[in-house]
N, CA, C and O of each residue as an XYZ file, in Angstrom:
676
protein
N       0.776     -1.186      0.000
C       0.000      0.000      0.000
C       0.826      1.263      0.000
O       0.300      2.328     -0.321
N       1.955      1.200      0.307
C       2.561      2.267      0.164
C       3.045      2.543     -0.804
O       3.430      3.708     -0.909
N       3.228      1.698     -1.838
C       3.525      2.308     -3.033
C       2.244      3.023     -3.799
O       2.325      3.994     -4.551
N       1.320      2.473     -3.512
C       0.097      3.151     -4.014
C      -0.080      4.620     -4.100
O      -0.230      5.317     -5.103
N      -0.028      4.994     -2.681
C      -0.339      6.149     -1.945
C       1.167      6.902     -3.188
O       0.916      7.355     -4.305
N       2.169      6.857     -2.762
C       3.420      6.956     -3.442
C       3.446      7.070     -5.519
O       4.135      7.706     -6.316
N       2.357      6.124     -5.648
C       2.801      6.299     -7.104
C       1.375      7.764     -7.733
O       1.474      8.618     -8.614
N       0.149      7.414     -6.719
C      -0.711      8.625     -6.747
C      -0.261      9.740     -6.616
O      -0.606     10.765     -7.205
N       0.614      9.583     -5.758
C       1.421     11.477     -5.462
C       2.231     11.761     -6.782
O       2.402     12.859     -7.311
N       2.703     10.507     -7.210
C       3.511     10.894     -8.518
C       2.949     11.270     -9.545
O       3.268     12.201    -10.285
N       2.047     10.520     -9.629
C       0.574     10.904    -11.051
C       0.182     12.627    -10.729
O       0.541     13.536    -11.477
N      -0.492     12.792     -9.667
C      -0.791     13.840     -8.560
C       0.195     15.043     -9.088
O      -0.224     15.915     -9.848
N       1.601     15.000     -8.589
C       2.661     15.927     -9.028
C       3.278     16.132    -10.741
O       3.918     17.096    -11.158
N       2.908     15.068    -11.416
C       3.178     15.106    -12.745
C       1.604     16.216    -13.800
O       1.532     17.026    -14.724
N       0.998     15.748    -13.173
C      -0.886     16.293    -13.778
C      -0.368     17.287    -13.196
O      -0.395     17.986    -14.209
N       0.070     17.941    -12.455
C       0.341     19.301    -11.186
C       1.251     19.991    -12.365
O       0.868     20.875    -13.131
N       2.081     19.598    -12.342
C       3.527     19.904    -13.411
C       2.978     20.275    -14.924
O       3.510     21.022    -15.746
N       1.835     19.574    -15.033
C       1.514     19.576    -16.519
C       0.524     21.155    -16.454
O       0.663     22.091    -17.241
N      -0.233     21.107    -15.562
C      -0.853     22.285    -15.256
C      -0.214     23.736    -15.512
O      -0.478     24.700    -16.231
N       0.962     23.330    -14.359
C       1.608     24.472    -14.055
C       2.283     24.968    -15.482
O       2.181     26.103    -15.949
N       3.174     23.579    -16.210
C       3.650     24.466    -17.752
C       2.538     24.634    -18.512
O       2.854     25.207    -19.555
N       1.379     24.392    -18.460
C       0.211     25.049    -19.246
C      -0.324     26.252    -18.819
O      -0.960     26.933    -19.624
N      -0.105     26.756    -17.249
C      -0.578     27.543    -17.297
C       0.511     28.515    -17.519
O       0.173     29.525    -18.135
N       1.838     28.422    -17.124
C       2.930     29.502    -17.724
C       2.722     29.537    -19.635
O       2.982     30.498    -20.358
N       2.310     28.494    -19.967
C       2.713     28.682    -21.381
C       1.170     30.187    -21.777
O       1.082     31.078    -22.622
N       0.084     29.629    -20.403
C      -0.645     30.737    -21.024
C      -0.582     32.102    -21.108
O      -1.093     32.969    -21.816
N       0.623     32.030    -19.665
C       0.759     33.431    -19.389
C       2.051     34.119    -20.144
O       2.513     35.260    -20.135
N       2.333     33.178    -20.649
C       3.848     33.647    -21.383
C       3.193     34.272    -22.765
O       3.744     35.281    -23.203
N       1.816     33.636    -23.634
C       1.406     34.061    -24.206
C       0.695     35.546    -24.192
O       0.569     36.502    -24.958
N       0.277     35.140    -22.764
C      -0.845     36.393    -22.627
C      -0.067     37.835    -22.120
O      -0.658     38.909    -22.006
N       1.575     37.594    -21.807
C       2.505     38.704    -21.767
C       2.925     38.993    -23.058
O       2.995     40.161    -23.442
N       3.310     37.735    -24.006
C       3.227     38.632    -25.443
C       2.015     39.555    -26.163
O       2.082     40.535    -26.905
N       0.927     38.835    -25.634
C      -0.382     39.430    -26.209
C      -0.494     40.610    -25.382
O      -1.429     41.276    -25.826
N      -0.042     41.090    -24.527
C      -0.040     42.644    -23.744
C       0.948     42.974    -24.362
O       0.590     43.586    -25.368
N       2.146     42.881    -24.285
C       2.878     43.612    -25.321
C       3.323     44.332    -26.347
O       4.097     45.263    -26.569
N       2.014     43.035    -27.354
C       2.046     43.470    -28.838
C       0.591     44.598    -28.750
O       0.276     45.327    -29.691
N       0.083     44.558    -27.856
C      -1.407     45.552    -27.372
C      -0.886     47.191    -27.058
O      -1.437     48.252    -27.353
N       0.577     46.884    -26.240
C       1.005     48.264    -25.852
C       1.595     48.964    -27.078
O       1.407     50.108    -27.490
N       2.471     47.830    -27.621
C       3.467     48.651    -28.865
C       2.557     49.100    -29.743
O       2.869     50.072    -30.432
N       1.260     48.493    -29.899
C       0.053     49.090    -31.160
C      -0.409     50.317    -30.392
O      -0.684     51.275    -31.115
N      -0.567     50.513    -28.975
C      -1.360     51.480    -28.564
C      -0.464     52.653    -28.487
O      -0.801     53.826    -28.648
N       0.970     52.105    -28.166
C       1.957     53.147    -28.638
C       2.137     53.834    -30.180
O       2.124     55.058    -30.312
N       2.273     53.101    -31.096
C       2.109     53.560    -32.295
C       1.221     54.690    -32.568
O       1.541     55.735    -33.134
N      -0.248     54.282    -31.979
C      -1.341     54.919    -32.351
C      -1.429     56.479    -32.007
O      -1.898     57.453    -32.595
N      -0.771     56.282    -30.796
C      -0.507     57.431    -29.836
C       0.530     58.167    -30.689
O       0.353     59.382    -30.770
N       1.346     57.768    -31.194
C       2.682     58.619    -32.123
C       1.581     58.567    -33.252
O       0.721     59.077    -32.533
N       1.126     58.425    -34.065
C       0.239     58.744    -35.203
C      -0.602     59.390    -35.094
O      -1.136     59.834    -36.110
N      -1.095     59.731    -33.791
C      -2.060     60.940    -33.543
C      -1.208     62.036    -33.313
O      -1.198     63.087    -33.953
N      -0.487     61.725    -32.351
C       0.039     63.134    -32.118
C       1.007     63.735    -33.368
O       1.149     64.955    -33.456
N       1.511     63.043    -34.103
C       1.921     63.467    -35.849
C       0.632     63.862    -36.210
O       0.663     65.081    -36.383
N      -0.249     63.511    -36.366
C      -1.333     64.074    -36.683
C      -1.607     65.313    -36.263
O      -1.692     66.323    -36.962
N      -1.739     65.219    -35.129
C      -2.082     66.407    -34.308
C      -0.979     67.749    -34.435
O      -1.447     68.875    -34.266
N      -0.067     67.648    -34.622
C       1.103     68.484    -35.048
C       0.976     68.701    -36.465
O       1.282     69.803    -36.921
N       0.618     67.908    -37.111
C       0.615     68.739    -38.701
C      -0.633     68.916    -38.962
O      -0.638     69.038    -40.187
N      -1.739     69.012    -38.583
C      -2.682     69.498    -38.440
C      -2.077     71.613    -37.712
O      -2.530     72.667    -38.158
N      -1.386     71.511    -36.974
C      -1.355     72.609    -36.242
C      -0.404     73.273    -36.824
O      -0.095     74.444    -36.603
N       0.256     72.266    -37.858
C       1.375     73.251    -38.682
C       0.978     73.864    -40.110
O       1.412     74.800    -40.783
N      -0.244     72.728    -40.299
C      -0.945     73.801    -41.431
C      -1.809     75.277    -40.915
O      -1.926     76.430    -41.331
N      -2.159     74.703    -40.108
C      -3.188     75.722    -39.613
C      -2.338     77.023    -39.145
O      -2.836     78.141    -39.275
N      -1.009     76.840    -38.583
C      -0.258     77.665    -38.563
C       0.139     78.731    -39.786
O       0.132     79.962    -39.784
N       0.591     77.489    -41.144
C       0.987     77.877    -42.116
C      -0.710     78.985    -42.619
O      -0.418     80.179    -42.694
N      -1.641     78.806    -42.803
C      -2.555     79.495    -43.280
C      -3.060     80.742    -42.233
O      -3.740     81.627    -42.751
N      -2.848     80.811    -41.230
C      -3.126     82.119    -39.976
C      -1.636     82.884    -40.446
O      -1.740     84.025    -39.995
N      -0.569     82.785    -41.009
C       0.501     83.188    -41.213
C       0.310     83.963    -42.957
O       0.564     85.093    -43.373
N      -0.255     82.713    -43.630
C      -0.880     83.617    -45.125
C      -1.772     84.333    -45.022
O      -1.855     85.172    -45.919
N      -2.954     84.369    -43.812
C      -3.755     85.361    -43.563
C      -3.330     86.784    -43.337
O      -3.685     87.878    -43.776
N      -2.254     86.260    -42.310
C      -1.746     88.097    -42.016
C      -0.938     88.274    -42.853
O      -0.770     89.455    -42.550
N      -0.085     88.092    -43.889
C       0.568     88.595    -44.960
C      -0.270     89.208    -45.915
O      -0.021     90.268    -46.489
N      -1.594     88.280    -46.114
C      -2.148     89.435    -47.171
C      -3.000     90.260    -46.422
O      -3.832     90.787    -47.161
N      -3.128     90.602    -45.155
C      -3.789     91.506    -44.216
C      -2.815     92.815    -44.376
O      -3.130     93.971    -44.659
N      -1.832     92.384    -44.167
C      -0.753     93.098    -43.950
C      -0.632     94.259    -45.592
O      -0.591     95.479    -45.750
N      -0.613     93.268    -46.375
C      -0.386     93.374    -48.301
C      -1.927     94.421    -48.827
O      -1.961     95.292    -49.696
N      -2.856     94.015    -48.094
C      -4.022     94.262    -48.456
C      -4.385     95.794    -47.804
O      -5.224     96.515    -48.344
N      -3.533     96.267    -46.384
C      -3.668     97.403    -45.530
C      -2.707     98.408    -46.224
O      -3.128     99.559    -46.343
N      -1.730     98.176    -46.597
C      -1.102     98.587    -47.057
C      -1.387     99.584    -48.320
O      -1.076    100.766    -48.466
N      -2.253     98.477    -49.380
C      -3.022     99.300    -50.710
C      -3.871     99.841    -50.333
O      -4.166    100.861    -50.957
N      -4.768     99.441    -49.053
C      -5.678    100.541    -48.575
C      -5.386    101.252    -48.262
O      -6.063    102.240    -48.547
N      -4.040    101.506    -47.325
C      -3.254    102.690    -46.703
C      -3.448    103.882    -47.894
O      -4.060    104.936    -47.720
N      -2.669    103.392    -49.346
C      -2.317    104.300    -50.312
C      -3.095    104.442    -50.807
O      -2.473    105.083    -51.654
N      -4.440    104.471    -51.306
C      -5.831    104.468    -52.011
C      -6.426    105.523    -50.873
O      -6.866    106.563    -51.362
N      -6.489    105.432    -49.706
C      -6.727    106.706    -49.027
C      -5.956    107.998    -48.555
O      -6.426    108.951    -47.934
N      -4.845    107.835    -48.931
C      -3.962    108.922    -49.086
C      -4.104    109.564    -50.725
O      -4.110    110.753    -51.042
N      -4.188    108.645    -51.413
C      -4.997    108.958    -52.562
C      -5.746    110.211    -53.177
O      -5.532    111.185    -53.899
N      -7.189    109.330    -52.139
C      -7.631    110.117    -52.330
C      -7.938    111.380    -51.132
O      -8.820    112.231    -51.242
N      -7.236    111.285    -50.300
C      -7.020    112.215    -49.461
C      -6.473    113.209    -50.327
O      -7.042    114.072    -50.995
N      -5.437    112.970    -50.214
C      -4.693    113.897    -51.285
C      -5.185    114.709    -52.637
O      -4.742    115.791    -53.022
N      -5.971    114.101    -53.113
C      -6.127    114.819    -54.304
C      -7.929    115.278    -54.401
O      -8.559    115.608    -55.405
N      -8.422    115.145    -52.942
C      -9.789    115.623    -52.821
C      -9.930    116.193    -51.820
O     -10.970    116.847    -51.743
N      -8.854    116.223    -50.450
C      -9.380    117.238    -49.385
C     -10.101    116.071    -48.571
O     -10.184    116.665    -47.496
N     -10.501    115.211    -48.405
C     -11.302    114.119    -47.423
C     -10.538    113.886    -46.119
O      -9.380    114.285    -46.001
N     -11.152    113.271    -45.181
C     -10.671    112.701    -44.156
C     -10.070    111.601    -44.726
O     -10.233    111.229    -45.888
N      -9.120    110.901    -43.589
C      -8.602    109.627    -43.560
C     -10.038    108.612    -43.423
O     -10.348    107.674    -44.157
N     -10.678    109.080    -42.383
C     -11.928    108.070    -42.282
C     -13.442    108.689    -43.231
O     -14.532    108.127    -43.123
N     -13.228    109.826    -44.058
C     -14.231    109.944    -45.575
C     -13.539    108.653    -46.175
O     -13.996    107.515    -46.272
N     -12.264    109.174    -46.563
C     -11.598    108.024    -47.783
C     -12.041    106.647    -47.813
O     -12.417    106.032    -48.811
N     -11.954    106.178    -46.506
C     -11.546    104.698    -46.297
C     -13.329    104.305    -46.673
O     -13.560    103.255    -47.271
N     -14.801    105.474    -46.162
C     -16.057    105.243    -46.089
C     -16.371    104.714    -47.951
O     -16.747    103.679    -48.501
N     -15.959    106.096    -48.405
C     -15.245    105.988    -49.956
C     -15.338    104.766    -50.378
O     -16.309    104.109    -50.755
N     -14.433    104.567    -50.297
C     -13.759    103.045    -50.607
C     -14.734    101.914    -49.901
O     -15.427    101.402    -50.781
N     -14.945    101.495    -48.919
C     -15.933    100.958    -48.093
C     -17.212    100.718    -49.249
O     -17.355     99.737    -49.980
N     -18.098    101.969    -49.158
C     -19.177    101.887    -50.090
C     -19.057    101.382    -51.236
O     -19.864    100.514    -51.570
N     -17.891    101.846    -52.245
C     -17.823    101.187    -53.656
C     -17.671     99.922    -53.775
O     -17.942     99.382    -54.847
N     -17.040     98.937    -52.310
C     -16.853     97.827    -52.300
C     -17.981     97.154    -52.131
O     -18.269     96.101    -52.700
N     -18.608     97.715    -51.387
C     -20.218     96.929    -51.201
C     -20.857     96.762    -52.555
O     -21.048     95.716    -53.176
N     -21.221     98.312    -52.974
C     -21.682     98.242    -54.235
C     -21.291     97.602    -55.225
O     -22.140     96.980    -55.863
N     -20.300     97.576    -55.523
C     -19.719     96.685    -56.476
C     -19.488     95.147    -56.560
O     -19.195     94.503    -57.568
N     -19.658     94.742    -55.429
C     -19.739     93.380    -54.632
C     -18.042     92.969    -54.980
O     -17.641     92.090    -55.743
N     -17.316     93.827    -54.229
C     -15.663     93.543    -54.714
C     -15.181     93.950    -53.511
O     -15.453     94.970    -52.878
N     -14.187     92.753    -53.168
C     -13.090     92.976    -52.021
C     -12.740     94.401    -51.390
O     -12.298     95.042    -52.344
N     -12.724     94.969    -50.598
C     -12.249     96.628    -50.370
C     -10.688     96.498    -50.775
O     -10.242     97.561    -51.208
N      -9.747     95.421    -50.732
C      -8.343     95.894    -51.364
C      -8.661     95.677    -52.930
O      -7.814     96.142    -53.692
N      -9.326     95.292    -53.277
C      -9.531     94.991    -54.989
C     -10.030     96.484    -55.837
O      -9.827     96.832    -57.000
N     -10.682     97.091    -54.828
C     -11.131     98.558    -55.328
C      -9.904     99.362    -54.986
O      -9.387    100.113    -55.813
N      -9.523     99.231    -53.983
C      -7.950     99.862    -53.086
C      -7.492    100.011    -54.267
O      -7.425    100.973    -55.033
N      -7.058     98.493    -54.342
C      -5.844     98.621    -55.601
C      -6.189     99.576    -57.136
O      -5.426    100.343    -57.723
N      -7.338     99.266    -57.421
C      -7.437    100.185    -58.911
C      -7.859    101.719    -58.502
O      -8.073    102.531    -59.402
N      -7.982    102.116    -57.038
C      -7.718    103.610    -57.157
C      -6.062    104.136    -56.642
O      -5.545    105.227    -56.884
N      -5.600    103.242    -56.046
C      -4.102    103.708    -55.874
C      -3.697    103.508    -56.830
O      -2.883    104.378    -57.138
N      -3.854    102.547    -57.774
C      -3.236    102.724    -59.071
C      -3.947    103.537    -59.852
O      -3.383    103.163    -60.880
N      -4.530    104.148    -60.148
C      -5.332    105.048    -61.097
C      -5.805    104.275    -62.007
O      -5.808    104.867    -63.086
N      -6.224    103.183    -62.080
C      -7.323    102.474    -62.672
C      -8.133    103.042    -63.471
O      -9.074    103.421    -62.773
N      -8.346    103.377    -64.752
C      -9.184    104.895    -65.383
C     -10.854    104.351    -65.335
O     -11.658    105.010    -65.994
N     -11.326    103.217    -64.596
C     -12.647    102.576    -64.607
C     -12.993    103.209    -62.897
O     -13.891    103.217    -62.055
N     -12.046    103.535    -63.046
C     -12.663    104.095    -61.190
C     -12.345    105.512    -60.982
O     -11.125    105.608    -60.853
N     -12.925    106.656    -60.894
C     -12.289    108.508    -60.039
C     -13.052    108.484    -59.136
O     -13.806    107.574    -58.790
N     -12.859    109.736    -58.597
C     -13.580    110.262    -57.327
C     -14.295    111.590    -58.129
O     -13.727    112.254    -58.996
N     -15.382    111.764    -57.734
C     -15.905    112.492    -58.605
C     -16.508    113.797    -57.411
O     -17.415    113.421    -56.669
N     -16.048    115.168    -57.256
C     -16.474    116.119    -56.582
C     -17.352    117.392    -57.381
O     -16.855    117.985    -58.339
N     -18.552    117.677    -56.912
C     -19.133    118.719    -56.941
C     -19.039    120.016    -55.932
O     -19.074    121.211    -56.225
N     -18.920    119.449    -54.777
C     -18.557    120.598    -54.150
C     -17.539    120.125    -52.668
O     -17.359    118.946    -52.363
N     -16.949    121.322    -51.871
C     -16.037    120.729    -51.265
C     -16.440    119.650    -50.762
O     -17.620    119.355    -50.575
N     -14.966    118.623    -50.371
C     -15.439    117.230    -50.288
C     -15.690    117.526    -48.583
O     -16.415    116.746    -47.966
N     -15.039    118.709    -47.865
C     -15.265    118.477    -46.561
C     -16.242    118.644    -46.024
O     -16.228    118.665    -44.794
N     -17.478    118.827    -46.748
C     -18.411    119.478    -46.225
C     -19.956    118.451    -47.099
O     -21.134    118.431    -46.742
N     -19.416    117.868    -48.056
C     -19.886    116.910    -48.697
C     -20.565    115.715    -48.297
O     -21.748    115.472    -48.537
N     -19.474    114.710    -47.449
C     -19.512    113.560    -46.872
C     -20.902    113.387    -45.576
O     -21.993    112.821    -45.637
N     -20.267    114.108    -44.554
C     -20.649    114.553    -43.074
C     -22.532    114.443    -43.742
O     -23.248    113.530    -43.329
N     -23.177    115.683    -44.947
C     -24.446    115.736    -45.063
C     -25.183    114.858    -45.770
O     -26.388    114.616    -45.701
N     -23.919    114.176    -46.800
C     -24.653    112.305    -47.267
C     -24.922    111.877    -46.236
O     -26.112    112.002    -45.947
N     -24.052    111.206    -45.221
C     -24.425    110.268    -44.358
C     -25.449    111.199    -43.540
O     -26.544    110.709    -43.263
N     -25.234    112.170    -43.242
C     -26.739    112.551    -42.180
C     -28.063    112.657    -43.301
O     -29.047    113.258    -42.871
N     -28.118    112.290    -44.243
C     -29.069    112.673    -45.243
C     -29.948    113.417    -45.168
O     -31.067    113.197    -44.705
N     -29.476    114.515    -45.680
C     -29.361    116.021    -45.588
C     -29.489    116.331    -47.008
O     -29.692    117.499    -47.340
N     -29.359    115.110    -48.162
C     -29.124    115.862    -49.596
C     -27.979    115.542    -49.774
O     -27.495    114.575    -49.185
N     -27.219    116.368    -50.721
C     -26.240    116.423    -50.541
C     -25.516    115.196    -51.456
O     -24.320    115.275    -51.738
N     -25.981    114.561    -51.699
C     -25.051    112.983    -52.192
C     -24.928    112.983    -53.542
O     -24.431    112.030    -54.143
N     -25.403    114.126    -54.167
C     -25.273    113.485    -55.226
C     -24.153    114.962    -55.575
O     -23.657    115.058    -56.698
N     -23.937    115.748    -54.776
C     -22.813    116.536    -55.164
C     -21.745    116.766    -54.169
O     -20.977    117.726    -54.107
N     -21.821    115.698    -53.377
C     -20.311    115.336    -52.830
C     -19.473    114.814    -53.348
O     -19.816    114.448    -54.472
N     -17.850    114.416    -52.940
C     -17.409    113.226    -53.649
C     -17.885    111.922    -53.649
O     -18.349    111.353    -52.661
N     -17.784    111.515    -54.611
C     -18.231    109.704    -54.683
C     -17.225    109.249    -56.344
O     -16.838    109.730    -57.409
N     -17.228    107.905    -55.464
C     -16.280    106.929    -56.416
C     -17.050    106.751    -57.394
O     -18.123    106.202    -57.143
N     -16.716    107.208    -59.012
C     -17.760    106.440    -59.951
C     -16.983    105.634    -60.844
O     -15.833    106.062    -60.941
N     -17.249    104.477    -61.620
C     -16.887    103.781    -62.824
C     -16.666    104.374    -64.008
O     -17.090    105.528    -63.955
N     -16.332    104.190    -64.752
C     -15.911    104.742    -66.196
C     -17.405    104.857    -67.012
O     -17.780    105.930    -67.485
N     -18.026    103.883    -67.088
C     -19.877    103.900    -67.350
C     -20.513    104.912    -66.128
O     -21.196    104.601    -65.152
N     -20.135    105.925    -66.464
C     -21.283    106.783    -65.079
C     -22.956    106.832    -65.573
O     -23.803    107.276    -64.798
N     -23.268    106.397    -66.750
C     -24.651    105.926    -66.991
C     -25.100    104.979    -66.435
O     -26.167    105.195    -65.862
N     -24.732    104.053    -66.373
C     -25.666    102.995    -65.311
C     -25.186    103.168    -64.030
O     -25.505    102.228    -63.301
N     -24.671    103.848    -63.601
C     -24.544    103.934    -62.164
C     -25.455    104.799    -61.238
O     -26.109    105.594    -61.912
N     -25.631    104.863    -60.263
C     -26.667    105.249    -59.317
C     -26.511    105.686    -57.927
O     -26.622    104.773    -57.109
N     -26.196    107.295    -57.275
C     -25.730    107.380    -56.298
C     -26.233    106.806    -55.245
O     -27.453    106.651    -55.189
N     -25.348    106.346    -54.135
C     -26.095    105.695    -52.661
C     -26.291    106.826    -52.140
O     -26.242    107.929    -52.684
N     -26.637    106.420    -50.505
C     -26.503    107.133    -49.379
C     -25.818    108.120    -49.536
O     -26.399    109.195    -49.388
N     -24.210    108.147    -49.920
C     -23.336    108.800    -49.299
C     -22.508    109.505    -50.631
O     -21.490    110.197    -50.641
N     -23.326    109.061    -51.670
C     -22.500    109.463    -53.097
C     -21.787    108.798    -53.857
O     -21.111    109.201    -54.803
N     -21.980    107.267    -53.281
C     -21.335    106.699    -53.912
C     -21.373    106.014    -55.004
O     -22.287    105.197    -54.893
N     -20.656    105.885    -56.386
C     -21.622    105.783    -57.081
C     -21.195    104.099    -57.948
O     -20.159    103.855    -57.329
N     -21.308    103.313    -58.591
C     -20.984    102.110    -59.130
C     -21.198    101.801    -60.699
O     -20.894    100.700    -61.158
């Protein structure tokens, strides 16, 4: 009987043994399978945040082309109201109203009009009837007045039509 007891413990410790390398073999697996889980979740994490960085470097790059032609665009407005400052007697803030209105009317950028009166564009003048300083101030209070103040007109002054303020398109 004692070998009995003796060869059961052996069966007993061998089934035990067999367990135990089955269950390391599971966990040896299931540490590669965390592993290969982290290095993917790592990846993912570096592919977003590349993402996330050139996402912020375009967006950079275009807030950077914004203010260059802000910059490009103030500039021709600058000189389009010295312009016509200059060669009509207006305020800095008549000029810029000037300019303002013809852009509406015309349904055109305010540097796109800028540009063809600082350049003398012959499709665009300023057209005065009487002083311009005294002109502006009674368009906008509409008072009269608008259609013999200064106002921007087109080269076709037949189809055009004074606004508010004299301005004409």
């Amino acid at each position: 009987m004692s070998e009995r007891p003796r060869s059961d413990l052996t069966t007993r410790l061998r089934v035990l043994d067999s367990l135990l390398t089955a269950v390391d073999d599971g966990l040896t697996s299931f540490k590669r399978l965390l592993a290969e889980i982290h290095a993917e979740i790592s990846q993912l994490r570096h592919e977003e945040e590349e993402q996330s960085r050139d996402e912020e470097i375009q967006a950079l790059r275009r807030e950077v082309e914004q203010l260059r032609e802000g910059l490009t665009s103030r500039a021709v407005i600058e000189r389009a109201k010295g312009v016509l400052m200059q060669s009509n007697g207006v305020t800095a803030d008549e000029a810029f109203d000037l300019l303002n209105e013809m852009s509406q009317r015309r349904h055109r950028k305010l540097r796109d009009v800028a540009a063809e009166v600082a350049n003398g564009v012959p499709g665009t003048r300023l057209a005065t009837g009487q002083a311009p300083s005294t002109a502006l101030p009674r368009a906008r209070a509409g008072e009269g007045g608008a259609e013999t103040g200064p106002r921007l007109v087109s080269a076709d002054a037949s189809a055009t039509r004074p606004g508010p303020s004299g301005l004409t398109t």
